[in-house]
N, C-alpha and C positions, 0 to 999 in steps of 0.2 A: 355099439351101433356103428357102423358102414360109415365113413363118410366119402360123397363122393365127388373127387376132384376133377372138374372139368380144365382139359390144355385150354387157353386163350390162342385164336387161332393166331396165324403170324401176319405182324399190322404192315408186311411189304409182300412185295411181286418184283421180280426183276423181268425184265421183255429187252430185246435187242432196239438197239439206237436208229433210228431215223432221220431219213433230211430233213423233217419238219422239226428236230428236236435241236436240230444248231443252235438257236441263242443262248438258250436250258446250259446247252454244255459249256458255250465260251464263257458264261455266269458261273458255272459250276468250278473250271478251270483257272480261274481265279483264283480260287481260296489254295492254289500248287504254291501261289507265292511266286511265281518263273519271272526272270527278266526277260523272257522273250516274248510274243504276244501268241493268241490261240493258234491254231491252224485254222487255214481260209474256210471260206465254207465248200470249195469246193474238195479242199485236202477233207474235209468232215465227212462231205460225202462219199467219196472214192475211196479212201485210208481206213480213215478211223471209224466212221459210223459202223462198218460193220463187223469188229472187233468189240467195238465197245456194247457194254450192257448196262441199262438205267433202270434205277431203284424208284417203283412208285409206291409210295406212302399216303398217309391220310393228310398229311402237307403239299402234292403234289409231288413232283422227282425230288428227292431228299439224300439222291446221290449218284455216281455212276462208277463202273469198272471200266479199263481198256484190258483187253490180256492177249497172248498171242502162245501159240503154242509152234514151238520150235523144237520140231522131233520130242524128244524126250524129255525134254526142258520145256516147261512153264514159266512165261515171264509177263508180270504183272505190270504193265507199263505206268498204268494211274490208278489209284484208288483215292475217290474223293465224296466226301457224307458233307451235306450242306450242314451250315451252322446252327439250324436249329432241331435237327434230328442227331446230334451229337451224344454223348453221354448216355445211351440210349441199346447201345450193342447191336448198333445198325455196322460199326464197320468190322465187328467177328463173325455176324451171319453174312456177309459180303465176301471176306475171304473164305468161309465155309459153302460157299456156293462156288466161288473162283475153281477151290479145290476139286470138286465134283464135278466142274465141267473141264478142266485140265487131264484129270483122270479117263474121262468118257474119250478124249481127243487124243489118249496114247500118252501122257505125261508122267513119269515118276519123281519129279522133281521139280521144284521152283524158283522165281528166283523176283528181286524188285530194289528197286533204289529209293532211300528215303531220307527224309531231312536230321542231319546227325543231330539237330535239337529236338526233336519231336519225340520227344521221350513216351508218350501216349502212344503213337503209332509206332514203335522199338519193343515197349513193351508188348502188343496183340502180336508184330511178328514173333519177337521171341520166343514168347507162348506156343506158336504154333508149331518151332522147331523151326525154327530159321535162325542162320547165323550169318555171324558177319566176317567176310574175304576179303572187302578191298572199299577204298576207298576214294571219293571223288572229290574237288575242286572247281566252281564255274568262274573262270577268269574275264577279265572284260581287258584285251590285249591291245596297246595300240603299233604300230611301224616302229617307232621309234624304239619300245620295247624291247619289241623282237630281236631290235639291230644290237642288244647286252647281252645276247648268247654268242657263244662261241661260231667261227664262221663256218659256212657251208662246205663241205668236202669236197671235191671236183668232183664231175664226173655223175651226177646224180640227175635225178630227173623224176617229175609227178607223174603219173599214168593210171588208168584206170585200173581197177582190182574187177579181175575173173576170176572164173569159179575154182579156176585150180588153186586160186589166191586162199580162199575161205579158210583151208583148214591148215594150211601153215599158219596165216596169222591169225588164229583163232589159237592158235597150239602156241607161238613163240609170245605172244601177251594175255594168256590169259582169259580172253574174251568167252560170254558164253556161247555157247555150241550151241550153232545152227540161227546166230541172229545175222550176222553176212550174208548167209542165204536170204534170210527174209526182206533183210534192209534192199538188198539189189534190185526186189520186184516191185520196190515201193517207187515210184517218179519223183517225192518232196527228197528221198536220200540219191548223194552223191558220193561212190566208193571210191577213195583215192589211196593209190601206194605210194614210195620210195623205191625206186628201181636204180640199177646202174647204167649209164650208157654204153658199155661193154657187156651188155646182156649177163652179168654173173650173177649168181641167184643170191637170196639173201632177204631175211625178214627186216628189216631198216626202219618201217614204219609207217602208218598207215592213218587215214582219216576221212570219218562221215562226215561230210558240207550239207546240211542241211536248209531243206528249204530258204534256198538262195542264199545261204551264208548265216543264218540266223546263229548257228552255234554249231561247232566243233567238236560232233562226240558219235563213235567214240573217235579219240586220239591216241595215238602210242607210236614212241620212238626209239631209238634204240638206243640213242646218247643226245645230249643239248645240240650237238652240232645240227641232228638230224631232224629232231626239234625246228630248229627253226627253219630247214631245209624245208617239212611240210606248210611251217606258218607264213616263208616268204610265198611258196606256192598258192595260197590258200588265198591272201591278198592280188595277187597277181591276178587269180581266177574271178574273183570279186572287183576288178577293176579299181580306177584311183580314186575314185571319191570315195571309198572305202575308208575309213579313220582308225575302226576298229572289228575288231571279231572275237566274239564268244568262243572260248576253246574251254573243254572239259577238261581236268591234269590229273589222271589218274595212278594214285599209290608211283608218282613220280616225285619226292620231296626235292630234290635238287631243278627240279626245272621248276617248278612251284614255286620253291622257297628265290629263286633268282627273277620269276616274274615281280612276284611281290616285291620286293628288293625294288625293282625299276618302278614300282607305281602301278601295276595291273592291280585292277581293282577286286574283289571277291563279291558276286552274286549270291552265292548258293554254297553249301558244303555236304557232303551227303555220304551213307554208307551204302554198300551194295550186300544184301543178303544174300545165303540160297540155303536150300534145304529140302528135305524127301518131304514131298508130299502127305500130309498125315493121312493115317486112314480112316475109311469111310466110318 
């Protein structure tokens, strides 16, 4: 005899993010763990709300994605399942969604940064064909710090990063392709280079000021000297009651391992994956 197996429909819906859902998310945002604080509500509403997509379940939001599609690259900013719809395979049908709308938007590829302890979420990416490139560092820097690297070069100067800027330094550090672009049109990011005051070209190194200083990333230099070339700039730009600044130190061990050394404190540690997109 037949027996016949009914699917269980599926207990969520995702719908794109709303101004009314701000508190949902800065509650939600919490469980990243960040030393920084959410973004404002009105950065929620301009930025993020409309990237981001919230998971409704029989718990109410029981999650939400950020992702941004950047040409051909997929990049998953946040993925975050509240704690009681956990253990649940709420966050593989989230990135099995992520994937399908990354696709629809022109994406072959993906990419996301995660906590290099978070052995749960290592695992679901890995599974999914994601691997791991490079690796990050959140520093909490103070003045004092900075002044144990090596000194500033002459002749050097901060300046804004144009568009012709993107894909050299996209190409001399590694960055993924096509997030300069996007970071430029956002108001909370601020694009900064290393230039020379003799106009000679040269990738030296580069850094996003975020939402008024909040943190440092990405960063990249081309030697310690340059390094602190951007970090004395970076202070400067933040004025003197400044104490400190969050800088990211990416797959840079020698400026990492010399912060630490002076006492820069460690937030966060993190890997950055990528990978082809699975198919449908």
């Amino acid at each position: 005899m037949a027996v016949e197996v009914r699917r269980q429909p599926c207990p969520w819906v995702l719908r794109p993010g709303r101004e009314d859902d701000y508190l949902t998310y800065v509650r939600l945002f919490a469980e990243l763990g960040l030393e920084e604080p959410p973004p404002s509500a009105t950065m929620w509403e301009q930025e993020v709300a409309p990237r981001t997509l919230l998971v409704e379940g029989s718990g109410g939001v029981e999650g939400y994605t950020s992702t941004d599609a950047l040409g051909v690259l997929g990049y998953v900013g946040q993925l975050v399942v509240a704690p009681s719809a956990r253990r649940q395979g709420l966050g593989r049908w989230m990135m099995q969604r992520v994937a399908e709308r990354l696709r629809e938007q022109g994406c072959r590829s993906w990419a996301l940064n995660v906590k290099r302890d978070n052995a749960a979420a290592l695992g679901l990416y890995t599974s999914l064909g994601m691997k791991l490139v490079r690796q990050g560092t959140n520093l909490r820097v103070t003045r004092a710090q900075v002044a144990v690297l090596p000194p500033v070069p002459d002749g050097l100067m901060v300046v804004p990063v144009e568009a012709g800027d993107w894909e050299p330094l996209t190409q001399a550090f590694g960055m993924m392709p096509g997030k300069l672009a996007r970071y430029a049109t956002l108001p909370s990011h601020r694009l900064l280079r290393l230039a020379r005051e003799d106009g000679e070209a040269g990738t030296l190194g580069m850094m996003d000021v975020r939402s008024g200083g909040a943190v440092l990333y990405p960063f990249f230099a081309a030697s310690l000297a340059h390094a602190r070339a951007l970090l004395e700039g970076a202070f400067s730009l933040l004025g003197a009651a400044r104490e400190s600044v969050a800088v990211v130190v990416t797959d840079d061990a020698p400026l990492e391992q010399l912060l630490r050394d002076a006492g820069a404190s460690v937030s966060l540690e993190t890997f950055e994956l990528r990978g082809a997109l699975p198919e449908p």
